[in-house]
Residue, then its C-alpha position, 0 to 999 in steps of 0.5 A: x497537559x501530561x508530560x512526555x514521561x507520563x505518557x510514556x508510563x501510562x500506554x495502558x490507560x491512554x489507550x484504553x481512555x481513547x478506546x472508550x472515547x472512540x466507543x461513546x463517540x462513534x457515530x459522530x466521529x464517524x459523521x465528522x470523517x464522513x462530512x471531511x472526505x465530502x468536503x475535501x474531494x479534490x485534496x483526496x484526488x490529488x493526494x491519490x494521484x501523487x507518488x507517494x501514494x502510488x508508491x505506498x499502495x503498491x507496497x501494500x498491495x505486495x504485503x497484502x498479497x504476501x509477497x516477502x522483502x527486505x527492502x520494499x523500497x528497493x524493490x518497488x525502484x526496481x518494479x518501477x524502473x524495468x521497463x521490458x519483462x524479463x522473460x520475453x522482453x516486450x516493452x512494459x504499460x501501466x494500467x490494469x487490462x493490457x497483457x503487457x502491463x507490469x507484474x510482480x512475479x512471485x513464488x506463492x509458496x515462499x513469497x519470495x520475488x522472482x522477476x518483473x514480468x509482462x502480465x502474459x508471462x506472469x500467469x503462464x509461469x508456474 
């Protein structure tokens, strides 16, 4: 078994040992995640449905969409915890289809965070 310090000087080489193992083993790794994930449907479900998957995703989803932050924790408290848009003040939902469902307001060209807003008020801010 290497040593902390070996790995440590040897980044590089482990790097590329995993690289070239992943190559000649990729299909059967690939067939081992699959056989994983058929087997473990109900773990992935649950762990879907907690918190902190929520939560992760969210913040990914932000970062994907170029939104910019210093703290992405403080913000998703934020977004979590405004329950009515700041800008007509109609009682926020969860969920993908309503006009009253929570959004992220912000500037496309900065990616700075304006306000949480209704769906309704978010599309017609420019």
């Amino acid at each position: 078994m290497p040593t902390k310090e070996w790995l440590e000087k040897n980044k590089d080489k482990m790097k590329d040992y995993k690289n070239q193992y992943y190559q000649n083993n990729k299909e059967k790794i690939k067939q081992q995640q699959k056989d994983w994930r058929e087997n473990n449907k109900d773990k992935i479900k649950d762990y879907e449905q907690t918190e902190k998957r929520k939560k992760t995703k969210r913040i990914s989803s932000w970062k994907r969409n170029g939104i910019i932050c210093d703290d992405y924790n403080k913000l998703y408290e934020k977004y979590i915890n405004t329950k009515n848009c700041e800008e007509c003040n109609v009682e926020l939902v969860e969920g993908n289809k309503s006009n009253d469902r929570r959004c992220l307001d912000h500037d496309h060209e900065t990616g700075l965070v304006r306000n949480v807003l209704c769906n309704k008020c978010n599309v017609l801010r420019k």
